[in-house]
C-alpha positions as a Python dict, from the first residue, in 0.01 Angstrom:
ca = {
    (1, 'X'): (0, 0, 0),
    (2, 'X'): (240, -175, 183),
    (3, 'X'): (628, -122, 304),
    (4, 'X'): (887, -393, 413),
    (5, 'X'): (909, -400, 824),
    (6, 'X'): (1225, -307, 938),
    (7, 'X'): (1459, -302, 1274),
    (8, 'X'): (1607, -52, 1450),
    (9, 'X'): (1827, -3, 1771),
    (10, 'X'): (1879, 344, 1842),
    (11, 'X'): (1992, 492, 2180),
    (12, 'X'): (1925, 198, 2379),
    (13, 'X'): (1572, 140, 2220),
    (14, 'X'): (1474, -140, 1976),
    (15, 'X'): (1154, -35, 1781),
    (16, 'X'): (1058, -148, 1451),
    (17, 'X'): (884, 10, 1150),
    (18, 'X'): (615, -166, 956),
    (19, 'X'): (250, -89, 778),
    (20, 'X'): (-66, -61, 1028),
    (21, 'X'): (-289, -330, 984),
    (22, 'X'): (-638, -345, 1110),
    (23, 'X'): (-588, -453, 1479),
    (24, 'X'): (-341, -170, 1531),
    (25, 'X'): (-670, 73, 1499),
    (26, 'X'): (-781, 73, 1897),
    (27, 'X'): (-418, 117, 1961),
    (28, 'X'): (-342, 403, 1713),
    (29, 'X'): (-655, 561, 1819),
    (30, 'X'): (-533, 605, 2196),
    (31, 'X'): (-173, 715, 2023),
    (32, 'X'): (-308, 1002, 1838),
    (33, 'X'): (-535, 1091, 2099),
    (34, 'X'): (-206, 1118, 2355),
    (35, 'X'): (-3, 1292, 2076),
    (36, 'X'): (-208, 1583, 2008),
    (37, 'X'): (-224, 1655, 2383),
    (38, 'X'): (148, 1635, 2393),
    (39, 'X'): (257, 1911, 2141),
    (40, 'X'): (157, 2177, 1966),
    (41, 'X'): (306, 2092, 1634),
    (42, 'X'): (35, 1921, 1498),
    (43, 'X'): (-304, 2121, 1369),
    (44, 'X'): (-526, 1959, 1619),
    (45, 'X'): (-591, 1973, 2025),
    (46, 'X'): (-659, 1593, 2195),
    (47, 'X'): (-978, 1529, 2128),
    (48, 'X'): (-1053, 1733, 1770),
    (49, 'X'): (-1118, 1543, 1467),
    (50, 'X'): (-1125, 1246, 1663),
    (51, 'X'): (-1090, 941, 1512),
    (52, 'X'): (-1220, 593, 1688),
    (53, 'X'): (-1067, 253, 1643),
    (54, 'X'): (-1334, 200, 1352),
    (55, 'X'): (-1243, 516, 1182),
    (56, 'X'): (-910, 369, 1192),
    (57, 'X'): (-968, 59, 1101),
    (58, 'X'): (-1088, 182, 757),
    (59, 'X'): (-843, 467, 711),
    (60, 'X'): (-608, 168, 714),
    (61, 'X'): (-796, -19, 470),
    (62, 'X'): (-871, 285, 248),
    (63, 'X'): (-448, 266, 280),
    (64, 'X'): (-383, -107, 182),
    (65, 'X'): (-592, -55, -120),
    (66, 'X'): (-439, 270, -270),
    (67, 'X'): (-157, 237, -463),
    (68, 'X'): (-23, 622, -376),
    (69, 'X'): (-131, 592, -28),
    (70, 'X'): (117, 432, 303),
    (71, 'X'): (37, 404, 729),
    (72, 'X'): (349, 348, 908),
    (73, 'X'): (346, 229, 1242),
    (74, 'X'): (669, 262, 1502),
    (75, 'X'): (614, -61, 1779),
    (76, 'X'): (837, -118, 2109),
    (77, 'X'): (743, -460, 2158),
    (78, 'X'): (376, -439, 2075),
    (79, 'X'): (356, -117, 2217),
    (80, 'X'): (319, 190, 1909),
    (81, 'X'): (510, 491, 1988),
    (82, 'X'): (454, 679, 1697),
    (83, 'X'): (308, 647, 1331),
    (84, 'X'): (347, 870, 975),
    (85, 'X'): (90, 871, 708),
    (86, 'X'): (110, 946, 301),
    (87, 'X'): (-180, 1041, 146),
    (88, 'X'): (-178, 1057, -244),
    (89, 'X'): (-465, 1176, -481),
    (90, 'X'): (-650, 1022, -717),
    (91, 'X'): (-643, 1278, -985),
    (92, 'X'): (-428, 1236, -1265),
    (93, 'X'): (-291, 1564, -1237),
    (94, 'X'): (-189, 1542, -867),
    (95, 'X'): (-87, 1123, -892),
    (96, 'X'): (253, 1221, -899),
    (97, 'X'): (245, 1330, -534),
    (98, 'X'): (179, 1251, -191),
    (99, 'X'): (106, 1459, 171),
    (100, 'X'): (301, 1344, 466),
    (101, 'X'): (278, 1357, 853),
    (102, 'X'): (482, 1246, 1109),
    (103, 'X'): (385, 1202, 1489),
    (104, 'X'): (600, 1045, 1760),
    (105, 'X'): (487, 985, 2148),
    (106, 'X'): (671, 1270, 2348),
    (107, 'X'): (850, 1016, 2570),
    (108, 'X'): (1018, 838, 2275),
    (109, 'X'): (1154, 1191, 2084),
    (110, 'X'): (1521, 1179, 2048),
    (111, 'X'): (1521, 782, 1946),
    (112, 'X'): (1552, 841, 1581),
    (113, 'X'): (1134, 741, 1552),
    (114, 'X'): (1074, 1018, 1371),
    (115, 'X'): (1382, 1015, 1143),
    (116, 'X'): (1344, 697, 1079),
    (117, 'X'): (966, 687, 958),
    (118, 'X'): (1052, 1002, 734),
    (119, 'X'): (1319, 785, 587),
    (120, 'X'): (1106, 468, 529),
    (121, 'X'): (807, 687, 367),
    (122, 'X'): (1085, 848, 121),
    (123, 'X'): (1224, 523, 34),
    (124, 'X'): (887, 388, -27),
    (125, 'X'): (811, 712, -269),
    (126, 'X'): (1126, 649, -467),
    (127, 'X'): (1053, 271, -537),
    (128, 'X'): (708, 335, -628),
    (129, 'X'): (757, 699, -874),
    (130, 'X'): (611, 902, -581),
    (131, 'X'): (802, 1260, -744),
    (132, 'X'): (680, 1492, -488),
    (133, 'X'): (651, 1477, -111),
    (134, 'X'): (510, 1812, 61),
    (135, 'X'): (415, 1854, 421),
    (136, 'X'): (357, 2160, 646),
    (137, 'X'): (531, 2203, 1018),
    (138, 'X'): (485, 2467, 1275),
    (139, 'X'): (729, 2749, 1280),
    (140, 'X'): (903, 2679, 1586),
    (141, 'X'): (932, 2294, 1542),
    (142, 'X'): (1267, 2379, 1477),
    (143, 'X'): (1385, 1975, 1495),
    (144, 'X'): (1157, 1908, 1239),
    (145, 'X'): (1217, 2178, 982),
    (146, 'X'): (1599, 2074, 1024),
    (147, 'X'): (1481, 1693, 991),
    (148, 'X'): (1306, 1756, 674),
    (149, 'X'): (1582, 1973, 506),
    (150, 'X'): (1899, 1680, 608),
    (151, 'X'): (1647, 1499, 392),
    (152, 'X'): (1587, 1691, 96),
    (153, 'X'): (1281, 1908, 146),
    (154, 'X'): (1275, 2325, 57),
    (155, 'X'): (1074, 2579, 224),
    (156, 'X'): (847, 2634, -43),
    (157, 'X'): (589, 2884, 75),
    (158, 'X'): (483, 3053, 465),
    (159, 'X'): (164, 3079, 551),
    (160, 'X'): (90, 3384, 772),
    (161, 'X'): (-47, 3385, 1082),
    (162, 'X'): (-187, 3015, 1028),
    (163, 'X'): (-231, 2861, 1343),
    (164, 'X'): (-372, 3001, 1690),
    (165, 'X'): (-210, 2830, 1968),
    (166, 'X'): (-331, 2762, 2333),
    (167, 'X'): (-81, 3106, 2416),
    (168, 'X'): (-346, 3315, 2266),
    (169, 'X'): (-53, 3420, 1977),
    (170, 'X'): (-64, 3338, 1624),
    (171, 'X'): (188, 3111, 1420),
    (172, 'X'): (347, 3076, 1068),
    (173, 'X'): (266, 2734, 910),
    (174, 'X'): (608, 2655, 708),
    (175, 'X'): (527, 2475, 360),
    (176, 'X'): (802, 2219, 227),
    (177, 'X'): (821, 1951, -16),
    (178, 'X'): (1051, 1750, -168),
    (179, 'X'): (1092, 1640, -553),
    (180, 'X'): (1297, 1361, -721),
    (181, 'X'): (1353, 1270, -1058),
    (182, 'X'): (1164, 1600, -1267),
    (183, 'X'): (1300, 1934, -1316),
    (184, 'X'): (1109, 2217, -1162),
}
């Protein structure tokens, strides 16, 4: 599926928000590579699960084709910076709901990237009867647990002891999601 691009100035930075297409693949590639070596909030280490630009390129057209499905890209001038990702199911039972992620180059945190992406992938689930966004975030990614409640997502569940990190110590896994329009 597809989302309208949009502009945005924040803290002296111009970026704008728009779908991945095909040619961003080699890019985004390179991008998630970087990421996961940057932080420790996401599941992987640079290099696992690797994904090459023609992974990518069909992720992104396994993406254009699904109508529960949406690959954002942030771009300075040609330049991505940072990218989120919905993933719906097929299954009746589970249409109703998508699985997010957010990742933003560690240079460019503190520019609203982040916030901004979350917002365009909730605005996209309202207009198109998305009712329930979940996602999971490291314990101590403090920003982003406080990100993801100013924007309507509950704790909803811990998982113990999910994640070993590169300290040798073990980490909660925090479960949220977010619902709109059903009672529950």
């Amino acid at each position: 599926m597809k989302a309208e691009k949009k502009e945005f100035y924040v803290k002296g930075v111009s970026y704008v928000i728009r779908t991945a297409v095909e040619s961003d693949a080699a890019s985004l590639s390179k991008l998630r590579f970087q990421i996961d070596g940057e932080t420790q909030n996401l599941d992987r280490e640079a290099g696992e699960a690797f994904l090459d630009e023609e992974d990518l390129k069909k992720v992104i057209r396994e993406d254009q084709e699904a109508e529960n499905h949406l690959f954002l890209v942030a771009d300075i001038a040609g330049m991505l910076v940072g990218f989120a990702r919905c993933e719906g199911n097929s299954l009746k039972r589970l249409s109703h709901k998508v699985v997010v992620g957010v990742c933003v180059k560690r240079d460019f945190w503190g520019c609203g990237i982040g916030r901004n992406l979350l917002s365009e992938i909730l605005n996209w689930a309202d207009l198109n009867g998305i009712k329930r966004v979940e996602l999971q975030v490291l314990e101590t990614n403090k920003r982003a647990i406080l990100l993801y409640m100013d924007n309507g997502f509950k704790v909803e569940g811990v998982l113990r002891c999910d994640k070993l990190l590169s300290d040798g110590k073990y980490y909660d896994t925090i479960v949220m999601g977010r619902t709109s329009g059903i009672a529950g």
